[in-house]
C-alpha positions as CSV (number, residue, x, y, z in Angstrom):
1,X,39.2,84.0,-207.8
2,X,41.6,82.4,-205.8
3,X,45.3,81.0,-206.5
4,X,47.5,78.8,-204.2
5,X,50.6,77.6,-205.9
6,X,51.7,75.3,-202.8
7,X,54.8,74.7,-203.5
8,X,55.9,77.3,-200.7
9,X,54.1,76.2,-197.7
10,X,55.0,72.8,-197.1
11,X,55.5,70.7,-194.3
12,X,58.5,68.3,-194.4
13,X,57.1,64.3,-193.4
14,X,58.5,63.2,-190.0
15,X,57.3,61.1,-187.1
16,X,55.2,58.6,-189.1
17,X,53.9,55.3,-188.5
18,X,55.6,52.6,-191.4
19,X,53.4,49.8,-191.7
20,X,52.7,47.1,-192.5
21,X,50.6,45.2,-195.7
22,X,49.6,42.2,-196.4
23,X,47.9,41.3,-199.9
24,X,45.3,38.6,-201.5
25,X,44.6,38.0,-205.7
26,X,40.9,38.8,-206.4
27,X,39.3,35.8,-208.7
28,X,36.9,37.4,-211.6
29,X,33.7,35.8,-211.5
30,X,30.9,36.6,-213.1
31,X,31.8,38.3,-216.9
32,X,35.1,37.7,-218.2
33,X,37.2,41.3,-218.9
34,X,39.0,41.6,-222.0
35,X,42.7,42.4,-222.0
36,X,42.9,45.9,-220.0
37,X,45.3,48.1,-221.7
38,X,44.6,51.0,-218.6
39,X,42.4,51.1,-216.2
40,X,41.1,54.9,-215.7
41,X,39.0,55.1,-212.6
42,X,37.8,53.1,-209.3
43,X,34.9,53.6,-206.9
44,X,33.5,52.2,-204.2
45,X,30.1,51.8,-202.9
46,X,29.4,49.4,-200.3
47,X,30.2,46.2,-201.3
48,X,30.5,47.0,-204.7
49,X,33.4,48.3,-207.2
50,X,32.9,50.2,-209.8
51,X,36.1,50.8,-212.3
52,X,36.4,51.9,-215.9
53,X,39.2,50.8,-218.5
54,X,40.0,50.6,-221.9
55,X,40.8,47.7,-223.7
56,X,43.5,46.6,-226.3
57,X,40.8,46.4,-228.8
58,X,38.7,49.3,-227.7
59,X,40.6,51.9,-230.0
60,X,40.3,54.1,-226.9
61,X,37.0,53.8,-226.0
62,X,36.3,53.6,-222.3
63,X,34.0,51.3,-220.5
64,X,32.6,50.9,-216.9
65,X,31.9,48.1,-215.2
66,X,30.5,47.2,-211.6
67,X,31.3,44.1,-209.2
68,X,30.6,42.7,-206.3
69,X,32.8,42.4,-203.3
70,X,33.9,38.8,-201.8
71,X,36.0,39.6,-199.1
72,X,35.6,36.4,-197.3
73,X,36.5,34.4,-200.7
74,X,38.5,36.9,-202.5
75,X,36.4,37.1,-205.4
76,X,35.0,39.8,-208.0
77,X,31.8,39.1,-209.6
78,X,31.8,41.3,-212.4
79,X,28.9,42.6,-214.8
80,X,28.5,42.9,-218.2
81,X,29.4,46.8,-220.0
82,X,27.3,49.1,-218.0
83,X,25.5,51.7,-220.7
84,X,25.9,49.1,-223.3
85,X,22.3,49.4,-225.6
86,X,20.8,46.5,-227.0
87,X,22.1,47.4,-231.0
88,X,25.7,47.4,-229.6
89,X,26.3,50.8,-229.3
90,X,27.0,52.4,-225.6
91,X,25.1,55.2,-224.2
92,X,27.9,57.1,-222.8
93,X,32.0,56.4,-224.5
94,X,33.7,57.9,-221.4
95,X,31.5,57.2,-218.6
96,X,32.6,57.6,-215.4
97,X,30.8,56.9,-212.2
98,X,30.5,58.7,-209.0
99,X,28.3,58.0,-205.7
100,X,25.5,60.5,-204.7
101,X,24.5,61.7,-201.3
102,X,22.2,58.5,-200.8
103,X,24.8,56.1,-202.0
104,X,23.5,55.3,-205.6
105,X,25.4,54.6,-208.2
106,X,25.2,57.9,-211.2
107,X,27.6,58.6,-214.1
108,X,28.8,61.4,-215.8
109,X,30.1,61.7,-219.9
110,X,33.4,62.8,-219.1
111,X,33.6,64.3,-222.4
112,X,30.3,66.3,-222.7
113,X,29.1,66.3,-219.0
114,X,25.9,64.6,-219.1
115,X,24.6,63.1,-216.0
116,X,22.6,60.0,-216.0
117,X,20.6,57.8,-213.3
118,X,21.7,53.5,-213.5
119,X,18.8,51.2,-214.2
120,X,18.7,47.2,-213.5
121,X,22.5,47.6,-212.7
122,X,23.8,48.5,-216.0
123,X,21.5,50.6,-218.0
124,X,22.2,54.4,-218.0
125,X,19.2,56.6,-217.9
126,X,19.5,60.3,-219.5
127,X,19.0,62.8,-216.6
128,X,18.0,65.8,-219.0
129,X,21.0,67.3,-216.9
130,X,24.4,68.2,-217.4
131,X,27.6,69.5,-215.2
132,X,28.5,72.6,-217.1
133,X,25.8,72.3,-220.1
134,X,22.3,74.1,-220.4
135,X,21.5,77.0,-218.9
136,X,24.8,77.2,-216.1
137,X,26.2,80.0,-215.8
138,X,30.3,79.6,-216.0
139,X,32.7,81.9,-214.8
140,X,34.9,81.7,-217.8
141,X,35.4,79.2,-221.1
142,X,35.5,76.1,-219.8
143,X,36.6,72.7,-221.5
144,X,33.6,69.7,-221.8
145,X,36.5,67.2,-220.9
146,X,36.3,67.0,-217.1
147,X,38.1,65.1,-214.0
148,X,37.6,63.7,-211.0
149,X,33.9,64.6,-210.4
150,X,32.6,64.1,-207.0
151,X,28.9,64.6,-205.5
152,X,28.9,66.9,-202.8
153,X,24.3,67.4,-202.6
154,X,21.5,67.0,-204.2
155,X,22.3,68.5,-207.7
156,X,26.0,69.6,-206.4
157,X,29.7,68.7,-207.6
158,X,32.8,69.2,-206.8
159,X,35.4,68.4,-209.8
160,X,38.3,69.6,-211.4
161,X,38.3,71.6,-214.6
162,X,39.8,73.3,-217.1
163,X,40.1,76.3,-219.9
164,X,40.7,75.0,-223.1
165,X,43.9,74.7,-225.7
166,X,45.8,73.6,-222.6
167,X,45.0,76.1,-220.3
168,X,45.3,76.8,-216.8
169,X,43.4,73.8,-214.1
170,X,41.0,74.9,-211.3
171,X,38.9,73.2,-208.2
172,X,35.1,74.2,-209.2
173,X,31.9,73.7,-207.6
174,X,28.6,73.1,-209.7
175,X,25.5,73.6,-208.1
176,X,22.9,73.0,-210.9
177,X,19.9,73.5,-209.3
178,X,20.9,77.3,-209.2
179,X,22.2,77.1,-212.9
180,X,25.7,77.8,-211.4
181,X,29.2,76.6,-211.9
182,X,32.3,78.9,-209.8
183,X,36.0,78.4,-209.0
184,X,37.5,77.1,-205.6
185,X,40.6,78.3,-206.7
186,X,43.1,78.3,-208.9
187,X,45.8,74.7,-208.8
188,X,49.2,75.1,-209.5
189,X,52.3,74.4,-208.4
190,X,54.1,77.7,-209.2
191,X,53.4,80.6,-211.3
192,X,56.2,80.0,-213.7
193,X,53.7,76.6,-214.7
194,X,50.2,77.9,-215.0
195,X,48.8,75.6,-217.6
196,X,47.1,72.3,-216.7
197,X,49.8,70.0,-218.4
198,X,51.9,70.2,-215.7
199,X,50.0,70.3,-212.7
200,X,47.8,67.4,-213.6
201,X,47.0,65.2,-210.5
202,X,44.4,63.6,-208.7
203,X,41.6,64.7,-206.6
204,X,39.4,63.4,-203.8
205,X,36.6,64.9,-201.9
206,X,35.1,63.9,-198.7
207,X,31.9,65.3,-198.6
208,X,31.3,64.9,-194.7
209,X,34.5,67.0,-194.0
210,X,33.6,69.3,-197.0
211,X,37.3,69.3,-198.0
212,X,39.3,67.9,-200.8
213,X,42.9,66.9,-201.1
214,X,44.8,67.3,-204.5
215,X,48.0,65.8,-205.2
216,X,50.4,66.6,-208.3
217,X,51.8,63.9,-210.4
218,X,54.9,65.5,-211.5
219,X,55.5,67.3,-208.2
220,X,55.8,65.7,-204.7
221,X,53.1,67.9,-203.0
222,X,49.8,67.2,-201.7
223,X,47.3,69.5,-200.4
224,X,44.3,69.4,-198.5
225,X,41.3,72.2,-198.6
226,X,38.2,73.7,-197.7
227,X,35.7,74.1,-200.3
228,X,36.3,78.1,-200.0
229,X,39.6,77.4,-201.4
230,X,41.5,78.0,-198.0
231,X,44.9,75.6,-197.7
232,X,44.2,73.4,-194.5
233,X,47.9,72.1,-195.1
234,X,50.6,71.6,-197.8
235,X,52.8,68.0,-197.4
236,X,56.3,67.4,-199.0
237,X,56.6,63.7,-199.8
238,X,60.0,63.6,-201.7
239,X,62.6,65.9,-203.2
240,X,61.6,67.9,-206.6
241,X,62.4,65.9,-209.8
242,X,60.5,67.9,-212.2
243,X,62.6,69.2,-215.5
244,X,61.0,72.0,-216.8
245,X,63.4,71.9,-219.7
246,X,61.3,69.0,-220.5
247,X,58.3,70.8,-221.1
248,X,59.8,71.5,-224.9
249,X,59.5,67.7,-225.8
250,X,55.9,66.2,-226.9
251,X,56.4,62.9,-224.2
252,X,57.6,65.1,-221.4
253,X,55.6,63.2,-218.9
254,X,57.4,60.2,-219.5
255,X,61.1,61.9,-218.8
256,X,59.9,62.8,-215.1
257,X,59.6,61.3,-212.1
258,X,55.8,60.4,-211.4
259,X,54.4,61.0,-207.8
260,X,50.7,60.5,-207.6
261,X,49.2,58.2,-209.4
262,X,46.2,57.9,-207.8
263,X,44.3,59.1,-204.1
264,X,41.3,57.4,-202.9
265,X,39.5,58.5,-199.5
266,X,37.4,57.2,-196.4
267,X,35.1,59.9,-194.1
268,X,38.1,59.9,-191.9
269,X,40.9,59.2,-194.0
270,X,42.9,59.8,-197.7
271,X,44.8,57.2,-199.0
272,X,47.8,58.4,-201.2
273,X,49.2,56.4,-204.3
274,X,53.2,57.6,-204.5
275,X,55.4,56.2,-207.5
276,X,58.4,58.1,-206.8
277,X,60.3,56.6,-210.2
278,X,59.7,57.5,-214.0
279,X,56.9,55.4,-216.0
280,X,59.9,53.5,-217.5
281,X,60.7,52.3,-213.8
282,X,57.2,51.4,-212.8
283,X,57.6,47.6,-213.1
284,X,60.4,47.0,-211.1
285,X,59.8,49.9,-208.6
286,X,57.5,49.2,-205.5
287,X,54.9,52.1,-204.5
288,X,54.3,53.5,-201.2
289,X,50.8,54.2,-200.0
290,X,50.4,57.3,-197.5
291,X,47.2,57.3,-194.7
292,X,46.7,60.9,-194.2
293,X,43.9,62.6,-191.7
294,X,41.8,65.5,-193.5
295,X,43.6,67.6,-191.0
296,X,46.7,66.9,-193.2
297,X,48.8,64.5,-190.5
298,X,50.1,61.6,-191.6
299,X,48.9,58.2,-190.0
300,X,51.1,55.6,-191.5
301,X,53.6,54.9,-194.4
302,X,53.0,51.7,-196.2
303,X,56.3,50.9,-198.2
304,X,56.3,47.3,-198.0
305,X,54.3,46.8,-201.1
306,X,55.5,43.7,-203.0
307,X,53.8,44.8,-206.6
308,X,53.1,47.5,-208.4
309,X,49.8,49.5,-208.1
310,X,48.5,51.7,-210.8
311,X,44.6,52.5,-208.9
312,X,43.5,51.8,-205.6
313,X,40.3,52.5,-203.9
314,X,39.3,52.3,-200.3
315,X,36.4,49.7,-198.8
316,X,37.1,51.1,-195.6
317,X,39.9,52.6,-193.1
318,X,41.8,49.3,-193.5
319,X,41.1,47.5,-196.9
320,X,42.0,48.7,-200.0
321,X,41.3,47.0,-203.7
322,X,44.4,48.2,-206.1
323,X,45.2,47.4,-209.9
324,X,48.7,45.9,-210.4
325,X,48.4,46.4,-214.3
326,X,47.6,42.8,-214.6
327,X,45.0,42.1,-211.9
328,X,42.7,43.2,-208.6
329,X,44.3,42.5,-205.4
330,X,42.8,43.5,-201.9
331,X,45.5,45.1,-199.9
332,X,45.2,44.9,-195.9
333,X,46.9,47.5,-194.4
């Protein structure tokens, strides 16, 4: 089993492009959305966006929705609840969406891994399979509660997960037509913080490259890797802010400075969500958006942004659609 704490082989940032955005207000069509109290997850396939959220009323539920893609009119037309059954009651409560090697549409139960197929656009169809459930074989105790799942075959994933009571956080494969589920390696950004709390990030996976980038939220590194766990290359975006005095208190998140909030990613290219401010801040702070090649170089710096962005996903190499809390915009960059 491998461990990289990358904290000591970083690159400082220099020689970038800083660039400039331009942005447009998406008009929902289609379904009306309820207030959004947080919205969890974006995907793109195609022309369509698929995003999950919870709503103000939703006592923390978690539902997924599709739309289509105007870019010519800046619209969203949005569907009803995807999963939702005819008696009311939703097939999956955290659902969460991912695109397979032939571009469809699946979605996994984040909280107890089951896979299922999408029928007339919003049904969810049972599988009979499940990421870590049945017969797999796992390396060690694992939690049900999984993240940023990607599809990387048939019947293959790359995600991150976890050991349970707050343990330690790993890259993993699952290839579930051998029963199978093994470590990449080991993510953390130091051994003196080993469990998951602190290193929580995001995670993006091309599956043409057969790499995956992982950025922390609480620490200003970002690293890109091989599926054998190998570091391709370690980036410094800021200064460290983390307190680990702060660990002791029960909000401890909220008392640090927030780096990654997000990463989305094209065949050729990463797209990095940076906060650089405390959650407190957010509102009246402006993010920065970093274009970086899966050889780990940096392409352009966009830290222009008029709003604040709390999810972005990439049409392509030069459109993104980003959450600003209150609304979709499409962000030209």
């Amino acid at each position: 089993m491998k461990t990289l704490q990358i904290m000591t082989l970083f690159l400082a940032i220099s020689g970038y492009a800083n660039a400039g955005t331009t942005t447009a207000r998406l008009t929902i069509t289609g379904e009306t959305l309820p207030k959004i109290q947080h919205l969890t997850d974006m995907k793109i396939s195609g022309d369509t966006l698929l995003f999950v959220y919870e709503s103000r009323a939703g006592f923390g539920q978690r539902f997924l929705r599709r739309a289509v893609i105007d870019t010519l009119n800046n619209t969203l037309d949005v569907s009803p609840d995807m999963g939702k059954r005819e008696d009311g009651y939703y097939t999956s409560y955290m659902p969460y969406p991912f695109i397979d090697e032939n571009g469809r549409i699946s979605v996994i139960g984040q909280d107890d891994c089951e896979i299922f197929s999408v029928a007339n656009e919003t049904a969810l169809v049972r599988s009979k399979k499940s990421l870590l459930g049945g017969s797999c074989v796992l390396p060690f105790a694992l939690s049900q509660y999984v993240q940023d799942i990607f599809n990387a075959g048939p019947d293959k994933y790359v995600f991150i997960g976890r050991e349970p009571k707050g343990g330690r956080q790993y890259a993993m494969t699952a290839d579930l037509s051998a029963s199978r589920v093994d470590t990449i390696c080991q993510i953390s950004i130091s051994p003196e913080l080993q469990q998951w709390m602190p290193n929580a990030g995001e995670l993006t996976y091309s599956r043409e490259n057969n790499r995956f980038a992982f950025a922390y939220r609480l620490h200003p590194i970002f690293g890109i890797f091989d599926t054998s766990g190998n570091l391709v290359k370690s980036i410094r975006i800021a200064d460290d802010t983390f307190d680990k005095a702060t660990l002791e208190e029960a909000d401890f998140e909220s008392l640090n400075t927030l780096h990654a909030i997000d990463a989305t990613s094209t065949t050729d290219y990463i797209f990095l969500l940076e906060w650089n401010c405390k959650y407190s801040e957010a509102a009246t702070t402006n993010p920065t958006i970093y274009k970086i090649d899966w050889d780990g170089s940096i392409v352009d710096c966009y830290d222009n942004i008029p709003t604040q962005l709390y999810r972005i996903a990439a049409i392509d190499e030069l459109h993104l659609i980003a959450w600003t809390g209150n609304e979709f915009i499409r962000l030209k960059l």
